[in-house]
N, C-alpha and C positions, 0 to 999 in steps of 0.2 A: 558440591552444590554450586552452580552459578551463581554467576550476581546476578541475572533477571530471575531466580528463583527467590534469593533474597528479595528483591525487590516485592516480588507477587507475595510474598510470606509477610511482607513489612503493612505491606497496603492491606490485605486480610485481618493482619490484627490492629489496625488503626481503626477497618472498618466496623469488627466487632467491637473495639472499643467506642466508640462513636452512637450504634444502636445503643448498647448496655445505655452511654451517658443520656441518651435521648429518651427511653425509658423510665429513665428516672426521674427526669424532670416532667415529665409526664404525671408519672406518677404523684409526684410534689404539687404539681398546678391542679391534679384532680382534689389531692387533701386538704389544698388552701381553698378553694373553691366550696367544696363541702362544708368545711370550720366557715367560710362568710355565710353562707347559705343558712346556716343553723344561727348564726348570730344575729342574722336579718328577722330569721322569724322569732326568736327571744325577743327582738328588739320589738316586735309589732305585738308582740302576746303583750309584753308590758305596759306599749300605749295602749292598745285597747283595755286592760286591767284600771288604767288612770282615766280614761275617756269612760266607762263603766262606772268607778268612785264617784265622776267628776257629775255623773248625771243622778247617781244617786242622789248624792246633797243636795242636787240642784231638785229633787220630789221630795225631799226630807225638807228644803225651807219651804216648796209649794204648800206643803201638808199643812205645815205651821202655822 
């Protein structure tokens, strides 16, 4: 085997290695992105939950 086959052998598996890594992190920034996403909306169910209580009371001392 030459050395410009070496070379073409070496740059081939840099470049697979290179997608795989690129993949991954792909993959990584879609799973974070999902995990914020589901935590935005907990975080907005809760306020509305508190904003719901909060107007409760606020007919519960009207009533009174």
């Amino acid at each position: 085997m030459g050395i410009m086959d070496q070379f073409k052998d070496k740059a081939n598996e840099l470049s697979e290695q290179a997608k795989s890594a690129a993949g991954g992190a792909k993959d990584e920034a879609s799973e974070r992105a999902a995990e914020a996403q589901d935590a935005a909306q907990e975080r907005g169910a809760e306020a509305q939950d508190a904003a719901q209580d909060k107007a409760q009371e606020a007919q519960d001392r009207f009533e009174s």
